[in-house]
C-alpha positions as CSV (number, residue, x, y, z in Angstrom):
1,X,0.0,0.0,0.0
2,X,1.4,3.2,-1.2
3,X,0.9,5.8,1.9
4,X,0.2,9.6,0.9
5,X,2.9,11.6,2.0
6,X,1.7,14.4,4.9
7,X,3.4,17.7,4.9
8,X,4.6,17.2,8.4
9,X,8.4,16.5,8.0
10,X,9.6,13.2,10.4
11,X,11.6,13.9,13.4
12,X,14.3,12.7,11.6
13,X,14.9,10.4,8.5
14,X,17.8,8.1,8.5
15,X,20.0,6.6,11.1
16,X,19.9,7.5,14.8
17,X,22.6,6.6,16.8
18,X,21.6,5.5,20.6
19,X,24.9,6.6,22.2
20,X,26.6,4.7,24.4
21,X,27.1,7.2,27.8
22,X,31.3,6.4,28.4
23,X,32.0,6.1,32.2
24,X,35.6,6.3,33.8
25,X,37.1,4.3,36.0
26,X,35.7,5.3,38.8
27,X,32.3,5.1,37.4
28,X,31.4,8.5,37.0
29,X,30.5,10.4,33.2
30,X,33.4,10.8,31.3
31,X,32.5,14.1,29.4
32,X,35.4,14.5,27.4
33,X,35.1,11.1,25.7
34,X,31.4,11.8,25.1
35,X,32.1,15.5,23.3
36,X,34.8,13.0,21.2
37,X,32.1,10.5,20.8
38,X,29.1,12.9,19.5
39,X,31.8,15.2,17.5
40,X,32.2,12.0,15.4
41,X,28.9,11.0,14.7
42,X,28.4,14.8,13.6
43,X,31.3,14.2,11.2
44,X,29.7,11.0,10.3
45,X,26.7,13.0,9.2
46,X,24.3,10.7,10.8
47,X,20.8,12.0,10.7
48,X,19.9,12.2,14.4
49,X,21.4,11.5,18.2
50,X,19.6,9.5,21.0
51,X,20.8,10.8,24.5
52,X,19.7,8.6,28.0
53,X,18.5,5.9,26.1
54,X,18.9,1.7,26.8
55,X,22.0,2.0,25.2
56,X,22.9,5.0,27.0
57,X,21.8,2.8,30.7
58,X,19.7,5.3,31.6
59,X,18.1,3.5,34.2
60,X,21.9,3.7,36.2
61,X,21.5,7.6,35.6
62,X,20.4,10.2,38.1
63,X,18.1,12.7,37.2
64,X,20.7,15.1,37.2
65,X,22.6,13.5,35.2
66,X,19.8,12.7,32.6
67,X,19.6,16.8,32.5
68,X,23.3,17.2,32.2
69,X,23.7,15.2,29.4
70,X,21.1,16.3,27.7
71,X,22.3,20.1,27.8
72,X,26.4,19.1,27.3
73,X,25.0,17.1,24.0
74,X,23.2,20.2,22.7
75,X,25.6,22.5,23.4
76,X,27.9,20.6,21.4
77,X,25.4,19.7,18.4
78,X,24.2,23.0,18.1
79,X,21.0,22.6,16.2
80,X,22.8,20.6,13.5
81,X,20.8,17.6,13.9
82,X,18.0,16.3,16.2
83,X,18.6,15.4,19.9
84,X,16.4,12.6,21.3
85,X,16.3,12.4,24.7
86,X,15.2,8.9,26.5
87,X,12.8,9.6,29.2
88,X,11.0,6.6,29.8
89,X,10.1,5.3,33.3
90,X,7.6,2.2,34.0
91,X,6.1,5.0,36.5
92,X,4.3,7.7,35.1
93,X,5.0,10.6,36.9
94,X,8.9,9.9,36.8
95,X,8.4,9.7,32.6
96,X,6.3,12.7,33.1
97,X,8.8,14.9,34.9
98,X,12.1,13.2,32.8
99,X,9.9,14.9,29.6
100,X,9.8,18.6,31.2
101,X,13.8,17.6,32.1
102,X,14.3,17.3,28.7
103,X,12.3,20.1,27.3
104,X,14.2,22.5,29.4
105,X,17.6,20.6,28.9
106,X,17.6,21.4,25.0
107,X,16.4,17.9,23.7
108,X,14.6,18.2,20.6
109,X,12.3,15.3,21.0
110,X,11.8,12.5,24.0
111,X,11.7,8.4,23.5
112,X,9.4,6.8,25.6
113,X,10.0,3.4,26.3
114,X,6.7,1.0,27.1
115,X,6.2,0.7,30.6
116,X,8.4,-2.1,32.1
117,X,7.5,-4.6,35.1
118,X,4.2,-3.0,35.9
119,X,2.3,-5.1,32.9
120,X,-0.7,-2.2,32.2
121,X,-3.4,-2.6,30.4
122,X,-3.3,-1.2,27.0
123,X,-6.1,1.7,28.2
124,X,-3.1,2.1,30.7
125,X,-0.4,2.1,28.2
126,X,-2.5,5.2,26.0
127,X,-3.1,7.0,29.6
128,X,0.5,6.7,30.2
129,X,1.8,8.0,27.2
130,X,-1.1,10.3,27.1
131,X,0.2,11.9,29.9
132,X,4.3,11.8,28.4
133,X,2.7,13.8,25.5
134,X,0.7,16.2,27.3
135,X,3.6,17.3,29.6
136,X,5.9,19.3,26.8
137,X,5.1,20.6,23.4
138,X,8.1,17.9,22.2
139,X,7.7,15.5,19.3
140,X,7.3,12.0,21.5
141,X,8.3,8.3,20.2
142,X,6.9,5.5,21.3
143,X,9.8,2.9,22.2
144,X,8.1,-0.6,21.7
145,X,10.4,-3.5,22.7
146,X,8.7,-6.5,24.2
147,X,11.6,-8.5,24.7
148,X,12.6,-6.2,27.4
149,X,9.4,-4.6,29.1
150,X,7.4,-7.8,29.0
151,X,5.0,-5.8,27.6
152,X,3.7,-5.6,23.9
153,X,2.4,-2.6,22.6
154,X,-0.3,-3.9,19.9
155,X,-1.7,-1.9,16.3
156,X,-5.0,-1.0,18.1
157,X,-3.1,0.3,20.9
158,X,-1.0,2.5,18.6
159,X,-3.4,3.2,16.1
160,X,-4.8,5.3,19.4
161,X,-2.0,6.6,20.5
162,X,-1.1,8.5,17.4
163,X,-4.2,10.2,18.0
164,X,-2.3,12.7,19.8
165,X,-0.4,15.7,18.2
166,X,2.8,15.0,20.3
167,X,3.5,11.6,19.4
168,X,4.9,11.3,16.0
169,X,6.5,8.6,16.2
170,X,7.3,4.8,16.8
171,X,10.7,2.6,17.3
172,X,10.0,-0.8,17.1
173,X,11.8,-3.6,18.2
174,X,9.7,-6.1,17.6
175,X,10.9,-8.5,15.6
176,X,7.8,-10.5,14.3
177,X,7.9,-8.4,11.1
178,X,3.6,-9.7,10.3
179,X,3.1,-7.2,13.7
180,X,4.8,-4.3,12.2
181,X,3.6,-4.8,8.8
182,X,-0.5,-4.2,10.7
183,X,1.3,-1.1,12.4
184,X,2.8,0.5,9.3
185,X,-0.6,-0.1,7.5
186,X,-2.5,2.0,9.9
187,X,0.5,4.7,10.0
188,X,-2.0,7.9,10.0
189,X,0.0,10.8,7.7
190,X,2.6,12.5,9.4
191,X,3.8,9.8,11.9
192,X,6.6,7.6,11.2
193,X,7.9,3.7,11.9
194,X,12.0,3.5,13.2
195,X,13.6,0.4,13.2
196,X,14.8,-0.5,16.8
197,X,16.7,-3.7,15.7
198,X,20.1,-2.7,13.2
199,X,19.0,-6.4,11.7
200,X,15.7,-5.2,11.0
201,X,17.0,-1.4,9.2
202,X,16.3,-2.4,5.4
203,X,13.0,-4.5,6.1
204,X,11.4,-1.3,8.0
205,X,12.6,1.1,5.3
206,X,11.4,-0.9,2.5
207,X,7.6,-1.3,4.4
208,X,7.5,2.7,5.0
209,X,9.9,3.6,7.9
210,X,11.9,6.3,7.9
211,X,15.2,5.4,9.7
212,X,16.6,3.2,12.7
213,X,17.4,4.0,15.7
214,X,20.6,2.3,16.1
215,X,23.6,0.8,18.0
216,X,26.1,-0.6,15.5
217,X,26.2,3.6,14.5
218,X,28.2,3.9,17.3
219,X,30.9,2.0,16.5
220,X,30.6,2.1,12.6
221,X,28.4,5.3,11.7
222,X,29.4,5.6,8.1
223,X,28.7,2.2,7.5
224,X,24.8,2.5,8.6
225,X,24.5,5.9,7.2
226,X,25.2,5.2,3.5
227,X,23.5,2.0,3.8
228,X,20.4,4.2,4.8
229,X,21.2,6.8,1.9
230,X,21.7,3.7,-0.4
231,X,18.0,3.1,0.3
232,X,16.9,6.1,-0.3
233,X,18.2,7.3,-3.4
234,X,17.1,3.9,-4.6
235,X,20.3,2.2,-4.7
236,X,18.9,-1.1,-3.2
237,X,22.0,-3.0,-4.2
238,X,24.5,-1.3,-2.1
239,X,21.6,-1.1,0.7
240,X,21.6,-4.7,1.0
241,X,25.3,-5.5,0.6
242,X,26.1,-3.4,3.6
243,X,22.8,-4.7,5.7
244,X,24.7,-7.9,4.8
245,X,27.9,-6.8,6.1
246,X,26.5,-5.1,9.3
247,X,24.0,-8.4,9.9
248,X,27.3,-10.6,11.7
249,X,28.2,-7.6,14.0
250,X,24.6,-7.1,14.6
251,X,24.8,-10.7,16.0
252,X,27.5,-9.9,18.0
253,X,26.3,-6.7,19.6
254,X,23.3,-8.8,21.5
255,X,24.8,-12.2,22.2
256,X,25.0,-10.6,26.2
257,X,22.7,-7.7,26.6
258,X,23.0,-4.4,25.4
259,X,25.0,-2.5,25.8
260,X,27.6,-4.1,27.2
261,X,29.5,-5.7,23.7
262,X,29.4,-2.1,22.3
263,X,31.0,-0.8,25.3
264,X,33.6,-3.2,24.8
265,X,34.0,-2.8,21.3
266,X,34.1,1.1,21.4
267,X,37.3,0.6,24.1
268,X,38.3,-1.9,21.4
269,X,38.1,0.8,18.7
270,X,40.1,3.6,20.9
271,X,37.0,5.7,21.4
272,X,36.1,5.0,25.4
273,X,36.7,2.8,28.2
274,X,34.8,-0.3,29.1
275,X,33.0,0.4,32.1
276,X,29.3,-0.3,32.5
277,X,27.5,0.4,35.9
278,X,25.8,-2.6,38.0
279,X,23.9,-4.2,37.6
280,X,25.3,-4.9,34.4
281,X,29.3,-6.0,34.2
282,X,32.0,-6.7,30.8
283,X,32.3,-8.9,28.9
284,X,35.7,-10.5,29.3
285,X,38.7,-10.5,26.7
286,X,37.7,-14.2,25.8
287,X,33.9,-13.7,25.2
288,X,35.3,-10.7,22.6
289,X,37.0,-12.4,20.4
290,X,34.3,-13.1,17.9
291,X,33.1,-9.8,18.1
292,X,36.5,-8.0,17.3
293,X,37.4,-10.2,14.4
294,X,33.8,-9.0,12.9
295,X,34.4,-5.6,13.6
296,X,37.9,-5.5,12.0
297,X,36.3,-6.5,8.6
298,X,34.1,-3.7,9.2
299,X,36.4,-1.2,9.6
300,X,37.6,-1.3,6.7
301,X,34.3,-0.7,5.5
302,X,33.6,2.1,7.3
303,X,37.3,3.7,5.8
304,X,35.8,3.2,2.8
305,X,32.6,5.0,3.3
306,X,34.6,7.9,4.4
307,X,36.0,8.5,1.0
């Protein structure tokens, strides 16, 4: 089905990268590896930047440092691309008041994750977010990922949801594509679909989406970008040879949950240590190994895309 096109331009359209938030070794934010980290994304020219999200372990952050993240990232964008703030709690009133932090922290839009552990209702999920979207005038996507909230947000339930001005947006991470193919074909005009999975970025784009929110883009951002613009510009060949060469380090990056193997890998790559906060702990050396032989073949990919 061949959706009409709305006037009202998509938070962002591309790739997304959910970065990584680079501890030091004593476990607090290591700011200077984070301006060094979101300095080369923006040479990377990816499309959009996710701040406080899984991949960032915001559930380890404080509140302050949710805000201060969010306002060291803008100041260092500087309007040049979106900034995506993560402010999803399975308690509404936290989500609520993470939203208004981010509004007045310089985010640009908030991802809302599906309420974890709690196991609402679907009338409870659309009061929730309801409430997420009411609480700033910011763009709000939906984060829909089952495998880790226990809870699946259905069609119906989004169908009503995108009801509201505010929310504009979905990420899914669902990975029964028959689900997301009944969500895309109730996609109301002038809200979009982002892949959550980097396995899943060509399958979403070709159905309608309009990007992926993504973790491989932090280790390998020109790699996921052109295979994006590859898509776009119709160049389905190339598209597909890099979703192939991305699908093994894709693998890699959730054999132990995210986002611990990306944190190793970026320390692997130079670009900032390996420390995660408990509950979560690294990966060691020996459980790498298969993950940094995949992402040395990569690499020389992403040289190549930088030509």
């Amino acid at each position: 089905m061949v959706m009409e096109k709305s006037h009202i331009k998509p938070i962002f359209r591309g790739v997304a990268t959910a970065l990584v938030t680079p501890f030091d070794d004593s476990g607090g934010i290591d700011y200077g590896a984070l301006e060094s980290i979101i300095k080369r994304q923006l040479s990377a020219n990816v499309d959009a930047l996710v701040i406080n999200g899984t991949t960032g372990e915001a559930s380890a952050l404080t509140r302050q440092e949710r805000c201060d993240n969010i306002a060291f990232a803008a100041g260092i964008i500087k309007g040049k691309v979106p900034l995506i703030a993560g402010t999803g709690s399975n308690c509404t009133a936290t989500a609520v008041k993470f939203t208004v932090d981010a509004a007045k922290s310089g985010a640009d839009a908030v991802l809302s994750v599906v309420p974890y552990y709690s196991k609402a209702t679907q009338e409870g999920l659309i009061k929730h977010f309801y409430a997420v979207a009411d609480a700033s005038n910011l763009p709000v996507i939906i984060y829909n990922v089952p495998s880790r909230t226990g809870m699946k947000l259905t069609y119906r339930c989004a169908e009503k949801l995108f009801r509201h001005k505010n929310i504009r947006a979905i990420k899914q991470s669902e990975t029964d594509m028959s689900e997301n193919m009944s969500l895309i074909a109730r996609l109301p005009r002038g809200k979009s679909i982002y892949s959550g999975n980097d396995e899943m970025t060509l399958s979403i784009l070709s159905a309608g989406g309009e990007g992926v929110i993504s973790v491989a883009s932090n280790a390998f951002p020109r790699v996921i970008k052109r295979m994006c613009d590859a898509f776009f510009r119709g160049d389905m060949r190339l598209g597909a040879r890099l979703q192939k060469d991305t699908a093994l380090l894709s693998e890699q990056l959730f054999r132990v949950v995210n986002p611990v193997p990306i944190k190793a890998l970026m320390s692997y790559l130079g670009v900032c240590k390996n420390v995660v906060r408990l509950p979560l702990t690294t990966m060691r050396y020996g459980e790498c190994k298969k993950l940094f032989s995949v992402a040395e073949r990569l690499a020389e990919r992403e040289a190549e895309c930088a030509l």
